[in-house]
Structure formats: C-alpha cells, structure tokens
N, C-alpha and C positions, 0 to 999 in steps of 0.2 A: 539211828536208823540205818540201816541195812541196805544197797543199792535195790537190790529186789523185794524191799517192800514199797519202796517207791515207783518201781515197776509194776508193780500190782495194784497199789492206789490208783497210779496213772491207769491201767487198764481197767479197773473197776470203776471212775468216774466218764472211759470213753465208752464203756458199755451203757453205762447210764445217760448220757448223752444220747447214743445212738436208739435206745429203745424210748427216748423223750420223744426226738425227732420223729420215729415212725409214727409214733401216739398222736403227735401232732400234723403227719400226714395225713394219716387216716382219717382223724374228726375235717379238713378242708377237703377231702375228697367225699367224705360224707353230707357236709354242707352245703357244697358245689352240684354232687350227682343226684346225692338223697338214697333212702334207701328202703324201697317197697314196704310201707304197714310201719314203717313207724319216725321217718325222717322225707318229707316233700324236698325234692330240688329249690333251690332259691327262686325261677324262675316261676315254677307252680302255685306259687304262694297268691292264694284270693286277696286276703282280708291284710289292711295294711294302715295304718297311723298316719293323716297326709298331715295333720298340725293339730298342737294343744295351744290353750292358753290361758294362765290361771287369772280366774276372775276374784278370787278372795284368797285369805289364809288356807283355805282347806276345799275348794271348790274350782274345778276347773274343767273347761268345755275341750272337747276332744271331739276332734273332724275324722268321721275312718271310713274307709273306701271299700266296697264289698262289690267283686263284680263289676267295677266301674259306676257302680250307686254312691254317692257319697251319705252320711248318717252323719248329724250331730246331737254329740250324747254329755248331758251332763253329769259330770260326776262329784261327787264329796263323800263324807262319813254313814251322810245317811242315806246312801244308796246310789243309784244311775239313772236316770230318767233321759228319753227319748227326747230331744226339743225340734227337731225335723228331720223326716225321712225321705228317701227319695230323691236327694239330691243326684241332677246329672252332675258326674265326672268332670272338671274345666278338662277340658284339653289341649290349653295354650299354657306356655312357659312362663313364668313367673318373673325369666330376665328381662331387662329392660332392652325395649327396639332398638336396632343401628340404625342411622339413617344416612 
C-alpha cells in the first residue's frame, strides 16, 4: 500500500466518524428538545411505567401513571384487562427515612 492510500482510508474513516457523531447529536437533541408533531420533549411525556411484576410464566401486572392517576393493568397472551383505576399518584419517595 501506498502512503496515500492510507491517507485516504484514514480520512474516509474520520468522515465516517464525524457524520456518526452528528447523527448521534441530533437524535439527543431530538430526545431532549422534541420536535413539533412527531417527537414530545422528555419532560412532556403523560403516560409512564411506574413498576411491573410478573405474576406467572406469561402474565404479569403493570402499574402506569397517566396524569398523576395510577392504573393497574393486567396483562398476558390473552389480552389486557383493567384490575383498578383511578389510583391517586404516591407522592412520597420510595427511599428509606434518615433519622
């Protein structure tokens, strides 16, 4: 090989590099800011997963938060079913007290 094909390798893997990097700007700028009609800001987001836990092979109860409503919803193969709505939101920390 040739000094300047290795000049060229090298600059074709730093272009490659550089246009990864930007790609990979733009999706955390996207994620973080959001972007009108088809990506919400992080912070905007309603509806959120507060805990699962599987109760069989194939079946497992799923706590999600809407609005500060909590819903527990059961789920498996044979569909989703509601087991209570309307749960208020805890609003205390899950950490254990100092004292």
């Amino acid at each position: 090989m040739r000094a300047m094909d290795l000049i060229d390798i090298g600059r074709y893997l730093a272009a490659l590099l550089l246009v990864l990097a930007l790609v990979g700007a733009a999706g955390l700028a996207l994620r973080r800011f959001g972007m009108p009609g088809l990506i919400k800001p992080q912070g905007a987001r309603r509806l959120e997963i507060v805990e699962t836990l599987m109760i069989g092979p194939r079946q497992k109860l799923i706590l999600l938060r809407r609005d500060h409503v909590e819903h527990l919803v059961l789920a498996g193969p044979e569909g989703a079913n509601v087991v209570e709505s309307g749960i208020p939101a805890a609003t205390t920390s899950l950490e254990p007290a100092t004292s």
